[in-house]
Every structure is written in structure tokens, then in C-alpha cells.
C-alpha positions as CSV (number, residue, x, y, z in Angstrom):
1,X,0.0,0.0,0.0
2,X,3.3,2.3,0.8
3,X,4.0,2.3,-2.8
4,X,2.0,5.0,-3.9
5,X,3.2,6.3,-7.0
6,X,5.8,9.5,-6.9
7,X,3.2,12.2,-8.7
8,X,0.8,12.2,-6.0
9,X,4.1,14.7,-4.3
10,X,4.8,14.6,-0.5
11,X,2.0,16.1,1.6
12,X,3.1,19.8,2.9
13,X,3.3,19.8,6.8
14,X,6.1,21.2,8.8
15,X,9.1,19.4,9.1
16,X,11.6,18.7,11.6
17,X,14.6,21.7,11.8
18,X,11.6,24.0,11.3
19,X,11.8,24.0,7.6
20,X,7.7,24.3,7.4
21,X,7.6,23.1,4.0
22,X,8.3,19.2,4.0
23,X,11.6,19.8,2.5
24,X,14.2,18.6,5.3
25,X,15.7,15.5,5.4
26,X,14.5,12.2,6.8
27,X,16.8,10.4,8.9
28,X,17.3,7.0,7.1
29,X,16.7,5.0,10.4
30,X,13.5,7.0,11.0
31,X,12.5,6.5,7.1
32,X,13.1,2.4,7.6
33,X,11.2,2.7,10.7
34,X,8.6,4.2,8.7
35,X,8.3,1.5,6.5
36,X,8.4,-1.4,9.0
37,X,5.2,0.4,10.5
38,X,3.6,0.9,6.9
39,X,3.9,-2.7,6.2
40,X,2.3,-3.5,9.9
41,X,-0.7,-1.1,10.0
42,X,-3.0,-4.0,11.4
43,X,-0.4,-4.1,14.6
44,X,-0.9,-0.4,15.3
45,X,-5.0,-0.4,14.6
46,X,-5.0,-2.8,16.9
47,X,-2.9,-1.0,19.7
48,X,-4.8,1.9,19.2
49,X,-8.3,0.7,19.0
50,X,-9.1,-1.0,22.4
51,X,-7.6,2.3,24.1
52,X,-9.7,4.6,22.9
53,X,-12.6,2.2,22.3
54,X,-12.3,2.4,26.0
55,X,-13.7,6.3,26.0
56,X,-17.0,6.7,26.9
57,X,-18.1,9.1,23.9
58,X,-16.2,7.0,21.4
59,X,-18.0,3.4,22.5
60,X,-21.1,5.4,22.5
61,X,-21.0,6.9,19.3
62,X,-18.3,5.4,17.0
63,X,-18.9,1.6,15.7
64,X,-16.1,-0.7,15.9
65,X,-15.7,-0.6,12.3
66,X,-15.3,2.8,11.5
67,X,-12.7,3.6,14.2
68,X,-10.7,0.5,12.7
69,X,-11.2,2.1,9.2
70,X,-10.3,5.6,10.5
71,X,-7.4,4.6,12.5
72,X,-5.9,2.5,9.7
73,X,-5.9,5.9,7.0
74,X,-4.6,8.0,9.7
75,X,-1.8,5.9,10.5
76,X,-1.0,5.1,7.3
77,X,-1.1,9.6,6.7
78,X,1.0,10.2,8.9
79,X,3.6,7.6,8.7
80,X,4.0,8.9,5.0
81,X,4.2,12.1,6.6
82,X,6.9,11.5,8.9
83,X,8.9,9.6,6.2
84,X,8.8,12.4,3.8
85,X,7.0,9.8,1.1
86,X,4.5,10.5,-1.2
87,X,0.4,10.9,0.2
88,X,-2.1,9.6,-2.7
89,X,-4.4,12.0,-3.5
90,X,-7.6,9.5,-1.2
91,X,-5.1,9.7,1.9
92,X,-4.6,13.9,1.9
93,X,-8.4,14.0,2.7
94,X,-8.4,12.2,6.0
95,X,-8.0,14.2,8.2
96,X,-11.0,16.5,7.1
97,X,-12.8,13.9,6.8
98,X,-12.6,12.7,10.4
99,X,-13.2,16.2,11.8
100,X,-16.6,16.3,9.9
101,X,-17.5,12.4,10.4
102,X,-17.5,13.2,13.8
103,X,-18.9,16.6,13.9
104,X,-21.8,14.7,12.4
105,X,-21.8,11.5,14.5
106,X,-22.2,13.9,17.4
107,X,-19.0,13.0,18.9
108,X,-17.4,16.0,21.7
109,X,-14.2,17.7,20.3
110,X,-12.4,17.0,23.3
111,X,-12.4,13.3,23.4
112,X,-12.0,13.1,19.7
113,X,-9.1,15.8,19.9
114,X,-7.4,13.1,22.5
115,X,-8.0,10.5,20.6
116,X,-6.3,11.9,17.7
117,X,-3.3,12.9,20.2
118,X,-3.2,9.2,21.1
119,X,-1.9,8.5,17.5
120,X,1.6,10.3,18.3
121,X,1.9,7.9,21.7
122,X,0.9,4.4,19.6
123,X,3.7,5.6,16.9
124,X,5.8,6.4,18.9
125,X,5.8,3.1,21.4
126,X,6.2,1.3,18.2
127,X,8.9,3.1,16.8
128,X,11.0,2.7,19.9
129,X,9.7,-1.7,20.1
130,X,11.8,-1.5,16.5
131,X,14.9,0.6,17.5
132,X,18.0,-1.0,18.6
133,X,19.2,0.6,21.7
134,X,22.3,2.0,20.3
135,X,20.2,3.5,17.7
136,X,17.9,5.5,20.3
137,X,19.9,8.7,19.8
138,X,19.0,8.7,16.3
139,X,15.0,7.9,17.1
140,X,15.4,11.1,19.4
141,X,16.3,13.5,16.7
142,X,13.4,12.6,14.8
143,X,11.0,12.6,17.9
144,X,9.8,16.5,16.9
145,X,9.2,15.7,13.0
146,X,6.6,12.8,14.4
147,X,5.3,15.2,16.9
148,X,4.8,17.9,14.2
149,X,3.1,15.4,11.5
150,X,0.3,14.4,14.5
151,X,0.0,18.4,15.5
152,X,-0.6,19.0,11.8
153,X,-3.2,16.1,11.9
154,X,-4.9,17.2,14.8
155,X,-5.3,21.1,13.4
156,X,-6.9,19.7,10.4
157,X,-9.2,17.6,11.9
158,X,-10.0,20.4,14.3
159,X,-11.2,22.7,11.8
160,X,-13.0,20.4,10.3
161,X,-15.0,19.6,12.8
162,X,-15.5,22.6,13.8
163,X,-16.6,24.2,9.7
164,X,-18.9,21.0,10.3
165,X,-20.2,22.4,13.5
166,X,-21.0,25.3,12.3
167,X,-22.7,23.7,8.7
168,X,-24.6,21.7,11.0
169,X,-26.0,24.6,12.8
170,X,-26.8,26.4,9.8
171,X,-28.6,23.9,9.0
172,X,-31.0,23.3,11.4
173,X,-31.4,26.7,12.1
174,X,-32.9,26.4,8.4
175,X,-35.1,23.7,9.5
176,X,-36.0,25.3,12.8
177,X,-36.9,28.5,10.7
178,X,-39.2,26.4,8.1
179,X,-40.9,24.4,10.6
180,X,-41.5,27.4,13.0
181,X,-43.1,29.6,10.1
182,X,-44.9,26.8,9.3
183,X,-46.4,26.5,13.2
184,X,-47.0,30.4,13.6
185,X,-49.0,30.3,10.1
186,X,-51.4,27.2,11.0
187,X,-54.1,26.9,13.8
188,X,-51.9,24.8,15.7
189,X,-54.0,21.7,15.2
190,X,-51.3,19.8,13.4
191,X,-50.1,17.8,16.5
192,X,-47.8,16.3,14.4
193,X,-45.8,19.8,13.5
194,X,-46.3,20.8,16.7
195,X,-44.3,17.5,18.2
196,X,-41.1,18.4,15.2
197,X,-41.0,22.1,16.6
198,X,-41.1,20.8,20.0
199,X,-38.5,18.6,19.2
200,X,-36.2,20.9,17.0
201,X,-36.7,23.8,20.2
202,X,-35.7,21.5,22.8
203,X,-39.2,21.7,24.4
204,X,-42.0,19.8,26.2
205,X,-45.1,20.9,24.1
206,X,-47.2,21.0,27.0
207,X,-44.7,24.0,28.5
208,X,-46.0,27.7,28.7
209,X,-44.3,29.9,26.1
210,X,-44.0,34.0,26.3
211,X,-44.9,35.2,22.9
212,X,-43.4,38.7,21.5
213,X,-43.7,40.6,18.4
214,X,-41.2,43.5,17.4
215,X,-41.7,46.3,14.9
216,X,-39.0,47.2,12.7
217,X,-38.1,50.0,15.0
218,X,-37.1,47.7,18.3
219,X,-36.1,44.9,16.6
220,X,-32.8,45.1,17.8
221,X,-33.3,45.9,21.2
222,X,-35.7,42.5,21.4
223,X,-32.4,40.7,19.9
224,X,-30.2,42.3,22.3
225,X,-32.8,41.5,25.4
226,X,-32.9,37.9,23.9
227,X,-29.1,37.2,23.8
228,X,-28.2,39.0,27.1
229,X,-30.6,36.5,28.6
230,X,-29.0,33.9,31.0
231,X,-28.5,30.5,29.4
232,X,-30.3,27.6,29.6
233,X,-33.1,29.1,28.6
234,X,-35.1,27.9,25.3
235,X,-35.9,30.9,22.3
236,X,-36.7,31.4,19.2
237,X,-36.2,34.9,17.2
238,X,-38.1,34.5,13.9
239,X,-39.1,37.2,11.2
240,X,-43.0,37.1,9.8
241,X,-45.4,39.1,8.2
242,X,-42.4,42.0,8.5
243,X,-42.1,41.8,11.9
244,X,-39.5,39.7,14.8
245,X,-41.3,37.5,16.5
246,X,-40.2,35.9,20.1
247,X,-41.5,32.8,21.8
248,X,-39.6,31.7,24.3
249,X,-40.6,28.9,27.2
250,X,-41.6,30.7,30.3
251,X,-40.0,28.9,33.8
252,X,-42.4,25.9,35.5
253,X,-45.5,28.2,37.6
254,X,-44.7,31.9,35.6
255,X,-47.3,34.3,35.9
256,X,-48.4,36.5,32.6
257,X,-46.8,39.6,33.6
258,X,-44.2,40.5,31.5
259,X,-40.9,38.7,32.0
260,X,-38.6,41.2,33.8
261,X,-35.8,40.7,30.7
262,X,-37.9,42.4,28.2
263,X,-37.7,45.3,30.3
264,X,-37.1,48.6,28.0
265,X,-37.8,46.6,25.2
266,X,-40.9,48.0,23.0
267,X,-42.6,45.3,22.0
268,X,-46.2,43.6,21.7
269,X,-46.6,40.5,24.2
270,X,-49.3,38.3,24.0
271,X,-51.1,36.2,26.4
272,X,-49.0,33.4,27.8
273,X,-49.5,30.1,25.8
274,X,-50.8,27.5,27.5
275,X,-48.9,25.3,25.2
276,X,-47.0,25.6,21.8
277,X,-50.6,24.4,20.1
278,X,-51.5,27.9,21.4
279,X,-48.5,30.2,20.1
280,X,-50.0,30.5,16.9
281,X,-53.1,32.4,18.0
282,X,-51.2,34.4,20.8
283,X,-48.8,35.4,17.8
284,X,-51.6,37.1,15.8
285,X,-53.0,38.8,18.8
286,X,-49.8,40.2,19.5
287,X,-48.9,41.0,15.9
288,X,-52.6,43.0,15.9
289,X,-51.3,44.8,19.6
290,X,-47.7,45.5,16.8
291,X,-49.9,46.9,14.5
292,X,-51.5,49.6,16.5
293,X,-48.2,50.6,18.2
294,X,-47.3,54.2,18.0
295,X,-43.5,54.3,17.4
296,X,-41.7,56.3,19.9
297,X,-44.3,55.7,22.5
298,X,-43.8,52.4,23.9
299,X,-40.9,52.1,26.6
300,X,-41.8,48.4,27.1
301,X,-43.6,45.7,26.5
302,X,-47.5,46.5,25.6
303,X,-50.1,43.9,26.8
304,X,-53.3,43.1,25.1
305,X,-55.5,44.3,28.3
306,X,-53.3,47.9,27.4
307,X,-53.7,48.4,23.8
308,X,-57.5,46.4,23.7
309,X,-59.2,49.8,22.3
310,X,-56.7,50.8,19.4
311,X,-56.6,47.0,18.4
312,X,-60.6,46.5,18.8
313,X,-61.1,50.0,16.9
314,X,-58.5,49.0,14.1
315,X,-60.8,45.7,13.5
316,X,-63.9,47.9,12.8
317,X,-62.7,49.1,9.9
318,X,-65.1,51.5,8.5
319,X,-67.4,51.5,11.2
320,X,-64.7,53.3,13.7
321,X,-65.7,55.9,11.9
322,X,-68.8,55.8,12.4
323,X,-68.9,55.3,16.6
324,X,-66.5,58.1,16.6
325,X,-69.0,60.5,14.7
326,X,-72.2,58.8,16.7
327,X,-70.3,59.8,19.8
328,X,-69.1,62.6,19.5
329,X,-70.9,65.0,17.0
330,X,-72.8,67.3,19.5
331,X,-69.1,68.4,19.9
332,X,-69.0,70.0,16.3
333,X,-70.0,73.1,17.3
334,X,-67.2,73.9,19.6
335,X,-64.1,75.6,18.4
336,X,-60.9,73.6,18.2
337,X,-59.4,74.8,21.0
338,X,-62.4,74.9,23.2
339,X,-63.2,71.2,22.1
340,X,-59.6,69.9,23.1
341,X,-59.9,71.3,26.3
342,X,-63.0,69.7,26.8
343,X,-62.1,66.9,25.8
344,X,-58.3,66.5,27.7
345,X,-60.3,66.8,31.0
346,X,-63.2,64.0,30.6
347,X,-59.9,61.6,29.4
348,X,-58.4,62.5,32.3
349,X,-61.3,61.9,34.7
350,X,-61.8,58.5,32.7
351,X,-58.7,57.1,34.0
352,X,-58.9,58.5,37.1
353,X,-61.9,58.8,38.4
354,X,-61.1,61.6,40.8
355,X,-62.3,64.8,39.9
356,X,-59.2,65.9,42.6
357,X,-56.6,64.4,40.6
358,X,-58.0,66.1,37.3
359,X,-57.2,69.5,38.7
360,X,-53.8,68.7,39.8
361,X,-53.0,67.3,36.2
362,X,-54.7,70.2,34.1
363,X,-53.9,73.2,37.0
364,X,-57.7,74.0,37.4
365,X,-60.6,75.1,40.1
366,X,-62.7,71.4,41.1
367,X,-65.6,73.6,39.7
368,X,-64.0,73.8,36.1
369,X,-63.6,70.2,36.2
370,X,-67.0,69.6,37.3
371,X,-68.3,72.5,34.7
372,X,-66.8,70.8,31.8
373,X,-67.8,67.2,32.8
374,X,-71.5,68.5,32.7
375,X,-71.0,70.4,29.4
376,X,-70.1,67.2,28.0
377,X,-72.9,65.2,29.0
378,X,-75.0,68.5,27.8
379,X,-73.6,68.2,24.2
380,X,-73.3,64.4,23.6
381,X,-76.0,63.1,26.4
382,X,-73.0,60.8,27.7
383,X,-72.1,60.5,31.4
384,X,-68.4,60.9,31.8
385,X,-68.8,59.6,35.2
386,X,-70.8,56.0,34.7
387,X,-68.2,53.5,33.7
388,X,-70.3,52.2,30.5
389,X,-70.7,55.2,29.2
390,X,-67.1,56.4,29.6
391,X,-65.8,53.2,27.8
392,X,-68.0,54.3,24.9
393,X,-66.3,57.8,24.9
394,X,-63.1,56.3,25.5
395,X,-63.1,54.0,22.5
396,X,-64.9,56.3,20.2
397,X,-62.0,58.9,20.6
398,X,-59.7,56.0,19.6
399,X,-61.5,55.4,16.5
400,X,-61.2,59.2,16.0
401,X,-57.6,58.7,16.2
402,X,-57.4,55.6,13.9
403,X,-59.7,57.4,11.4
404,X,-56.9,61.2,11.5
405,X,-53.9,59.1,12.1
């Protein structure tokens, strides 16, 4: 097999004496040591296979067969390597290909980085079996070019693995990304997608999921609140229908307040899940809560019990208009300014309900308050003060809003 022919060229990898290119010489003794070893591959496949069969990783993940086969092309590398003799075009491959065979048999770098190191110890133990004492000094000198050919080994198979890594990430980050869009635009009643996106998020299906939608505008500050979160945590940052959607499993017994990490983050968040059935539906309420977000306004996340009126007004559609003009057209014949501040002080009594906390907000006597509630209920024959009837003013000045904005 050590016969390769001469125009497959010696492999490059740094030599002994520093040379970097292949180019120094071989020590003859080391070269016949070489061949001995070439012509016994089975004898150091079968040194090397029990040890690291003995790993817990490798037994796990690595049939018997494929180490044998692995070990044999590596050793048979890097003796050529050593001995400065030609690598056929098949053997200048292996070590790439063992970095991404294991990336994708799930196998831990650092066992399989040991393992690899393990080759320079087999070698080397069998080099030194073959060398007559009085020719140990001459072994020695050639100790850093066998080091040098398994270091160069070991890099390649590194990077590899590691390229692999990152291809296999890519790639089912792809998958995630299909099969998520896939859930957010369904009803959820596929059980079997659910069970792959449970499986491809690393989640119980059953779980409670927060559920977050972005506008363009705070996108980045969700990403940034997502990857500052502590780890060990399952998420899921997806783009749809134009906007960055979050839904992240929420901790065993979490309450549906907003979790305190998407503090300062403008965003629309949905009622909790009850289940990743669910997150479809709690996505398109908060993509509706998105939709009615005013940029600029928000400081943090908006719930749907705060933003019910613009998104119940902007599913009306023409007949906002309509409740808005019902409501408040005895108010037409008020000037501008005259109707604004008629309007700014039955707002501010609606969410207050104190006719003491109006005057402190607008700087006026209680009797102005009290004047310009009952000059309301004169022009529109709505009570300010009964909580029905201020609903109805409520949401037919967000209509109003929807219909000029």
C-alpha cells in the first residue's frame, strides 16, 4: 500500500529543523522505521483501537468498524508524513474527513481531539519496540518531525469539525426557521408539527411559552434582550409578516406579567401560551397589539389588556368611523381649541376617576372640572362619570384617532 506512486508529491506539513515546507531531510533509520510500521498497519489499529474504544463518547458513538477504518488511513497519513513519502491524492483528505465524520456522528471535540493525540503515543511506542538501543539517539532526533506530523493532523481535523459544527447549525437553524413559520401560520392543530417544533426547540409541548412581536423599529433591542438572557433558557427569534417575533418557554408556575428581561424593550406581548398548540393564536394577537403601536411611545412591552381599544377599533374598519361621529358630533360646534380642552379633562377623569386628581394634572378650580364634565354630558348626552358610558367615549375617541392618524 506504501508504494503510492511519486506524482501524488509529498503532503506539505512542517518538518523537523523547522523548515515548514516538508523539505528537510529524513533520517534514514527514521524513514526504515517508517516502512516497518507501513507494512504492519494491522499491529498499530489494533494498539490503538481497544484504548480509545475504551472512551465513553467513542463506545457510544463510533462503531467498531469505523474507528478500525479511521485509524488505519490515519496511521498510514502520517507515517507517509513523517517519512517524507509520497500521500495519494484519497489519503490527503483524512483528516477533514474525520473532523466532519465526527462533527456529524455527534461525537465531543475534546475526546475526539485526544483521541487523535493518542496516535503520536501508539507511533511512537512502536517506533521505539523496533529501534535497537544504540540507535535511540538517532530515534530522538526525529522525535519533533513525528510530533509535528500528528499536530498538523490534529489542526486539520479540528477545523473540520468545527466548519462542520457550524454547517450543521446552519442547517438546522434552516429547519427550525421552516418548521417554526410553518407553526406560527397554521391553527396549531397539526399535532404532528407541533411534536417536530417541539423537538427541534428542545421543548416539552405542553410548557407555557412567552410570545413577543417587534416592529422594525425595536427589533434590535428584542435581539439584544434575547441574547443578554442567562443561558439555559429555550428561544426562538423569527421574522414574519415584516415583523421579529419571540416565543420563548416561560419557567415551571410563571405568571403573565411581562418577564422582567424584556424590560425597556418596545414590544407587543401576548397572552402566555398555554402550550406551543397555542403560540400561533397568541402570535396574531400580538402581531394586531404590533400593528397599533405608535413608534416612539412604547418604553416596554405592551399587553393586550393595554392596547385592547386601538386594536378592537382597528378591526372595525369602516365602522370606527362611524362610533366616533355617533359619539361625539354634538361636539362639532365647539371651536378647536375649546373642544380639546373639553375633551383632555373628561380623558383624564376617565382614567382616574377623581375629579381631585384632574385639577392637579390640568392646573384647574374642582368647579371647572366639574363644569366641563357637565358640558359634555349636555352636548353628547353621555355620562363621563358611569363606567359604560365612559368606555364608549373612550373608545370612540380612539376610533377618532385611527380614522386622523
Amino acid at each position: 500500500m506504501h508504494n503510492a506512486p511519486d506524482n501524488d508529491g509529498p503532503a506539505r506539513t512542517p518538518a523537523a529543523g523547522g523548515g515548514g515546507d516538508g523539505s528537510a531531510p529524513v533520517p534514514p533509520e527514521l524513514r526504515t522505521l517508517v516502512r516497518d510500521c507501513l507494512d504492519d498497519l494491522d499491529d498499530l489499529v489494533g494498539r490503538y483501537v481497544p484504548e480509545v474504544s475504551a472512551f465513553d463518547d467513542y463506545e457510544a458513538v463510533v462503531p467498531p468498524e469505523d474507528l478500525r477504518e479511521t485509524a488505519r488511513s490515519s496511521f498510514e497519513l502520517l507515517l507517509r508524513l513523517i517519512g517524507g513519502l509520497p500521500v495519494p491524492g484519497e489519503l490527503r483528505a483524512v483528516s477533514e474527513r474525520l473532523g466532519r465524520r465526527r462533527a456529524h456522528q455527534g461525537m465531543p471535540l475534546e475526546p475526539l481531539l485526544q483521541a487523535v493525540r493518542m496516535d503520536f503515543r501508539v507511533l511512537w511506542t512502536a517506533f521505539l519496540e523496533r529501534t535497537r538501543p544504540e540507535d535511540l539517539p538517532q530515534l530522538t532526533r526525529g522525535a519533533v518531525r513525528v510530533w509535528e506530523a500528528v499536530e498538523f493532523h490534529t489542526v486539520q481535523v479540528h477545523a473540520a469539525y468545527l466548519d462542520q459544527v457550524a454547517v450543521l447549525a446552519r442547517e438546522r437553524e434552516r429547519e427550525r426557521t421552516a418548521l417554526m413559520g410553518r407553526l406560527l401560520s397554521s391553527d396549531g392543530r397539526d399535532q404532528r408539527l407541533v411534536a417536530q417544533v417541539a423537538t427541534l426547540l428542545q421543548v416539552n409541548a405542553q410548557s407555557d411559552f412567552a410570545v413577543a412581536v417587534a416592529p422594525p423599529e425595536s427589533q434590535q433591542a428584542l435581539r439584544r434582550a434575547v441574547a443578554a438572557r442567562s443561558a439555559g433558557h429555550s428561544s426562538h427569534l423569527q421574522q414574519h409578516n415584516g415583523m421579529l417575533v419571540l416565543v420563548a418557554r416561560l419557567p415551571d408556575g410563571a405568571d403573565a406579567s411581562p418577564p422582567a428581561w424584556l424590560d425597556g424593550v418596545a414590544c407587543a406581548l401576548g397572552p402566555v401560551a398555554r402550550g406551543l398548540a397555542r403560540v400561533p393564536d397568541t402570535v396574531r394577537v400580538a402581531e394586531a397589539i404590533a400593528m397599533t403601536m405608535d413608534g416612539g411611545t412604547a418604553h416596554g412591552p405592551v399587553t393586550l389588556v393595554e392596547a385592547w381599544m386601538p386594536v378592537a377599533a382597528a378591526r372595525l374598519g369602516p365602522i370606527a368611523g362611524v362610533l366616533a361621529d355617533a359619539v361625539l358630533a354634538g361636539l362639532g360646534r365647539l371651536s378647536p381649541h375649546e373642544r380639546r380642552r373639553l375633551l383632555d379633562t373628561v380623558v383624564a377623569y376617565c382614567e382616574s376617576g377623581s375629579v381631585a386628581a384632574v385639577t392637579r394634572e390640568l392646573y384647574c378650580h374642582r368647579n371647572t372640572v366639574l363644569n366641563r364634565l357637565s358640558r359634555f354630558t349636555e352636548l353628547t348626552g353621555l355620562h363621563p362619570t358611569r363606567p359604560t358610558e365612559a368606555a364608549a367615549v373612550l373608545f370612540a375617541l380612539q376610533c377618532e384617532r385611527l380614522r386622523s392618524g
